[in-house]
N, C-alpha and C positions, 0 to 999 in steps of 0.2 A: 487600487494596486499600491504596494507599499514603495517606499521613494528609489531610484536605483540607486544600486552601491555597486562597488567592486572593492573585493577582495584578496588579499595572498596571504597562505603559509609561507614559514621560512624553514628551511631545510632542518634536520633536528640531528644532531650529532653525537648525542647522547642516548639516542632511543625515546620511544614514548614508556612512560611506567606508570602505575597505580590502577587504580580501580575506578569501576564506572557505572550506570548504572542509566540507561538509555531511560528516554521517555516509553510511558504507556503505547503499544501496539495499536497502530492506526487504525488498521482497519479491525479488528476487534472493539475499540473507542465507539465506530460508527456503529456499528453492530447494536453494541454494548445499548445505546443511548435510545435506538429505534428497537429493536426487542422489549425493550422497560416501558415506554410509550403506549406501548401493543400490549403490556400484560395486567393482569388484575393482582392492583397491591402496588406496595413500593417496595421500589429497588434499591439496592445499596450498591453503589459502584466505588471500589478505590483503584485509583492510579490510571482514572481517563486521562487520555491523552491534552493536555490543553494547547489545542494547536489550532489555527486558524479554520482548516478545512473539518478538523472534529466538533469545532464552537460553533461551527455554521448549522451543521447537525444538529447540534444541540439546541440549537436558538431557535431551528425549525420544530422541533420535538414542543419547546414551550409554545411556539403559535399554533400548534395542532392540539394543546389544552394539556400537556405533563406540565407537574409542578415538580419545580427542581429545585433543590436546598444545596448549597454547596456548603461545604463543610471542610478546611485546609485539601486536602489530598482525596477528598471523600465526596460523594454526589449520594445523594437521594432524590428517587425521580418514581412520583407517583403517576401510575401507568392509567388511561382512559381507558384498557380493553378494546376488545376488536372495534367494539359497535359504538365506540364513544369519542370518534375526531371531531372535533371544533372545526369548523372553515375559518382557513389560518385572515387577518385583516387584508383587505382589499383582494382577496386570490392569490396573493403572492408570496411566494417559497424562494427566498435570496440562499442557493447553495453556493456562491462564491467561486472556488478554484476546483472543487471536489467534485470528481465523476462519480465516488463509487457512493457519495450521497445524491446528487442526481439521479442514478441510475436503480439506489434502492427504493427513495421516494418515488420514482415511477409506478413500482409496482404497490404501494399504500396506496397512493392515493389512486389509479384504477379503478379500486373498491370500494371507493366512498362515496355517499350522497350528494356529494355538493364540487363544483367545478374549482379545477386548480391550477397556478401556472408556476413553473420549477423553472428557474434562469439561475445564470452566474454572470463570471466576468466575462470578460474577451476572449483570454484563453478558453474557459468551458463552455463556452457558447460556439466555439468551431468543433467543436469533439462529435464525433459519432454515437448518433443514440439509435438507431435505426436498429440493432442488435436485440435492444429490448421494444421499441416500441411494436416490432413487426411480430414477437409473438405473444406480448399482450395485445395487439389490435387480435389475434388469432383467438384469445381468451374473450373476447368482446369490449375490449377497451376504447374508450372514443380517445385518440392522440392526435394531436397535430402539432407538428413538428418545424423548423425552419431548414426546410429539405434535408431532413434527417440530424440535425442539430440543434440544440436547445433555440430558444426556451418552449418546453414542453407544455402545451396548453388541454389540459385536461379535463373535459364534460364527464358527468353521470351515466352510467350505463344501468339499463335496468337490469344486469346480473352476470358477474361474470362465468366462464363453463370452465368447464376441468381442460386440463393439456397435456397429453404427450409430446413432448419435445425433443428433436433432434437438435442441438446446438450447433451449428459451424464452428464455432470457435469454444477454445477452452478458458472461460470468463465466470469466474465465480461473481461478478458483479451482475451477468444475466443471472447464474441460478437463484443468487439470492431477491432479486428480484421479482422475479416467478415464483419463488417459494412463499415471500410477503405478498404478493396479489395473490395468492391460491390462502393463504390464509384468512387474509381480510376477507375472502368473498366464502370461505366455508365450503371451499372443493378440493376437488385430488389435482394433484400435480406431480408429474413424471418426468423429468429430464435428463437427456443422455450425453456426455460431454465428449468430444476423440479423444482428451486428456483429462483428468481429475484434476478440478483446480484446487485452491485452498478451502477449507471447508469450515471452516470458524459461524457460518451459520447452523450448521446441521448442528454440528456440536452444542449451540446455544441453545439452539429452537428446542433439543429434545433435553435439555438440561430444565429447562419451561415446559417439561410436558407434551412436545409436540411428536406423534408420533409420523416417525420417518426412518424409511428404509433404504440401506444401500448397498450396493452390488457393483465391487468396479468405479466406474465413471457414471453409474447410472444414479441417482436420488429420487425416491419416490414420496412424497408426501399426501397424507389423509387426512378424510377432515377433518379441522382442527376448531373447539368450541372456544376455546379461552388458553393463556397463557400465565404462564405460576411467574412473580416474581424475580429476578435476579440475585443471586447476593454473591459478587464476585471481585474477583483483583486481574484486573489486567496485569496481563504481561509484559515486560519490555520488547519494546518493535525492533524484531530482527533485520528490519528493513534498515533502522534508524543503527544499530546495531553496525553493521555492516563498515559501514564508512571507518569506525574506529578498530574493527578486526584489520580489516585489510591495510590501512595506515600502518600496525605495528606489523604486519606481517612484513611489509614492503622498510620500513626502517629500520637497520640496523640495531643490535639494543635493547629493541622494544619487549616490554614483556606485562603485558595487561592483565586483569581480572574485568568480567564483566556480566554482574550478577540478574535473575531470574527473566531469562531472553525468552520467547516463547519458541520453542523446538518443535514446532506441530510438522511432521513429515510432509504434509503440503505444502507450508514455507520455510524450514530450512534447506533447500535445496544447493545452498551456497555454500554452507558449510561443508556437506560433502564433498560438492568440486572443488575447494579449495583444500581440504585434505586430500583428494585425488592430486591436487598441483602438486604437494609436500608440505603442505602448512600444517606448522606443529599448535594445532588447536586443540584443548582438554574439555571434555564434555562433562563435567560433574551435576552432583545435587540434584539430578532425574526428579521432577514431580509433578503432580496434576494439578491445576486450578481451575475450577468451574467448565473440567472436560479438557482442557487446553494443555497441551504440557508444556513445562520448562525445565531451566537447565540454567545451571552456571560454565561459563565459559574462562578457561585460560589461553593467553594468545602468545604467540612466544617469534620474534621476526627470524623466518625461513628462506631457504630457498629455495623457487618455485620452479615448474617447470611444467609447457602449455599440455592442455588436454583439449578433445574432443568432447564437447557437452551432450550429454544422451537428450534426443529430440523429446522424448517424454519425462525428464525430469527441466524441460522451460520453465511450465507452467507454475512450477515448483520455486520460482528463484526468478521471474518477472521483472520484479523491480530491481532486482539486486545486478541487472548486468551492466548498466553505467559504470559501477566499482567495483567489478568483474572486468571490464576491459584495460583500468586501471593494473590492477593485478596481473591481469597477463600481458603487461608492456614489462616488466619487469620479469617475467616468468619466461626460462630458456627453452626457445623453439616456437609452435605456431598453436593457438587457443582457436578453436573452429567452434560456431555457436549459428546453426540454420533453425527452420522451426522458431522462430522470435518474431514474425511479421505482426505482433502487438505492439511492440516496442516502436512504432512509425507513428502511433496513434495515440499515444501518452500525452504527456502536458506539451510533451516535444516531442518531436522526430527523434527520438533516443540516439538512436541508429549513425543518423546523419549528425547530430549535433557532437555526439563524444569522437566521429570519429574523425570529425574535421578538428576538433581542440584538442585530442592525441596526436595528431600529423603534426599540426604547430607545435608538440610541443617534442618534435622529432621520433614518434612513433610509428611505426607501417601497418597500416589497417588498410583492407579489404573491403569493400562494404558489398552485401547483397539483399535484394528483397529483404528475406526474411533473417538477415543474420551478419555474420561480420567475420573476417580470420587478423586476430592480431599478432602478429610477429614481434616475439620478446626476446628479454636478454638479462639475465641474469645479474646483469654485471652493469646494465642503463641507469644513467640518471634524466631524467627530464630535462628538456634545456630550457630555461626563461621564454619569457612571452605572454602576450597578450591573448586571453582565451577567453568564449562567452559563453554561457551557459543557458543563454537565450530562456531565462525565466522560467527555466523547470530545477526543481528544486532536487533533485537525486543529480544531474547533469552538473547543478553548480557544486555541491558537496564533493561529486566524483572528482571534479577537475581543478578543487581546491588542495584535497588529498596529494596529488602533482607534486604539489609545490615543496610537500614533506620530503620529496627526495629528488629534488634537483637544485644545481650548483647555482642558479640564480632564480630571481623573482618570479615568479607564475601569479599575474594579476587574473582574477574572473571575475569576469561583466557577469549582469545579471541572475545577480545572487538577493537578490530582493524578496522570492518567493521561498527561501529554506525556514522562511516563519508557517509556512504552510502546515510544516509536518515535524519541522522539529527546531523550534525556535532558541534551544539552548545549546546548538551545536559549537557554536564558538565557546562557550562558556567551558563546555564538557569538554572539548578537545585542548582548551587553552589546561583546562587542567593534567591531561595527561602530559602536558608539558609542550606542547606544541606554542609556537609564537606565531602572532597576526600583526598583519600591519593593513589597516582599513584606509 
């Protein structure tokens, strides 16, 4: 784990201004890197993510037998096909900090000849994997688990079987799961979600020739022989994204650009509630990349005011409610958000961690199961204080953002882990003109 730090924003009185230009899209990076592994040919990727949790991916992709050429901004990554995994040295698969690579690698290795073991740190080694091991054991997967938490030690089955799946929870990290163990094993897979989550696999897998059907919440996938190459550009991560929308929305002044965000209607879901709040955000330059859409964004600072988040556009905007609670501490009236009992189960207790660092920082949150009501004000500045972000990297970003508009220092403990997903946030943010004192 990298050394702890704390950090503060200084209040910015000038507004944030200029232009930006997030890192590569996380979870499309992982995607990205394990679909190329899987197909016959090499693949051309520009604008992977190079972030700890997408490198871990990566690093696992070359011990499974891809060869990877890095080239500035640019990846080529020759793929082994279905039938062609290497047993990565000693059994062991080091995913690091990242579930949504533990949880895809589940379902690869499933299907392969030879026995495998997927661990991380301390953090992903307490996470819930039970979600996916219990209906790939249902597909004939031999898993064993550390009572339902990594590391995942995984034997050879002699073959896995097709699935119809009823999901409980709406986790695009099961479908796509499922969808790579029904591939690797050359059977149909059927899953049905209560919510549609993000879909940046279906989109890839059938941009690869995979053919899959969808209806709803439901993804039906058929057998699939081989996979056609990649040749794509990541988008920038609306996730990553996020943290410097809502800074200029919430500072005075502020008036941003920030170019080709991936707009896929399964994860921007933020941007619409915060146009629902009053935020004056500009959607331009509409276009597709490798199925994906994007979008240039103007940001312009508003003033907000709370909404009711619709239960089925969650699953839509997930990660984005850390600095969603931010936004509606500043936002006049009360921001209600039920339907989030995911958010407990993240790198952190989402939930509990932002809303105990929002009360310090004199904000009134509600906290419930699966959700939270925060009580805003238009008119709020944060007060100073000492806040921690307990090692989840959306949590320490969210609660660094604070410090952009309050009248004194807002320090955040454990901000160690924002190399996870987006290791140039100080850089990017110091450029909009934001100051740091480390």
């Amino acid at each position: 784990m990298p050394e702890a730090t704390a950090l503060s924003f200084k209040a910015v009185a000038s507004g944030l201004q200029g232009a930006l230009k997030p890192p590569g899209d996380k979870s499309i990076s992982h995607r990205a890197a394990i679909f190329s592994l899987l197909a016959d040919g090499v693949s051309e990727i520009e604008g992977f993510l190079q972030a700890e949790d997408t490198l871990a991916t990566l690093a696992a992709c070359e011990q499974l037998g891809a060869g990877v050429v890095r080239d500035n901004n640019k990846l080529k990554i020759s793929g082994v096909g279905l039938n062609g995994l290497l047993r990565p040295a000693n059994g062991l698969l080091d995913m690091g900090n990242s579930g949504t690579a533990m949880r895809l690698f589940a379902g690869v290795l499933s299907a392969q000849s030879f026995a495998a073991t997927l661990s991380g740190d301390a953090s992903l080694n307490t996470r819930p994997m039970s979600r996916v091991v219990k209906p790939l054991q249902q597909m004939g997967a031999k898993i064993q688990s550390n009572n339902g938490s990594p590391p995942l030690q995984i034997s050879p089955s002699p073959g896995l079987q097709a699935i119809e799946y009823q999901s409980p929870v709406a986790s695009a990290q099961v479908k796509s799961c499922l969808l790579l163990a029904a591939i690797c094993a050359g059977v149909t897979a059927s899953l049905t979600e209560p919510l549609l989550s993000r879909d940046h696999s279906e989109r890839m897998l059938r941009d690869q020739g995979a053919k899959l059907k969808s209806q709803g919440s439901t993804v039906k996938l058929l057998p699939t022989t081989s996979l056609q190459p990649l040749n794509m550009q990541v988008p920038a991560d609306i996730s990553s994204a996020a943290f410097a929308v809502v800074a200029s929305l919430i500072v005075p002044g502020s008036n941003i650009t920030i170019a080709n965000v991936s707009n896929n209607p399964t994860r921007a879901r933020l941007l619409d509630i915060l146009r629902q709040m009053g935020a004056e955000i500009e959607i331009t330059a509409i276009s597709e990349q490798a199925g994906e859409p994007v979008a240039d964004l103007r940001v312009r600072s508003s003033k907000l005011h709370g909404v009711d988040v619709p239960i089925d556009w969650v699953p839509g905007m997930i990660d984005e409610f850390p600095i969603l609670m931010v936004a509606a501490a500043v936002a006049s009236g009360v921001t209600r958000v039920r339907g989030a009992a995911e958010l407990r189960v993240k790198e952190s207790d989402r939930i509990a961690v932002m809303s105990k660092g929002l009360r310090q920082l004199g904000v009134r949150v509600d906290e419930y199961a699966d959700g939270f009501d925060v009580y805003g004000d238009a008119d709020f500045a944060f007060r100073g204080g000492e806040v921690d972000g307990h090692g989840d990297h959306r949590c320490a970003m969210s609660l660094l953002v604070c410090g952009l508009r309050s009248k004194q220092r807002v320090c955040v403990l454990g901000t160690e882990m924002i190399a996870t997903s987006y290791p140039d946030f100080i850089a990017d943010m110091r450029a909009l003109g934001a100051d740091l004192d480390e």
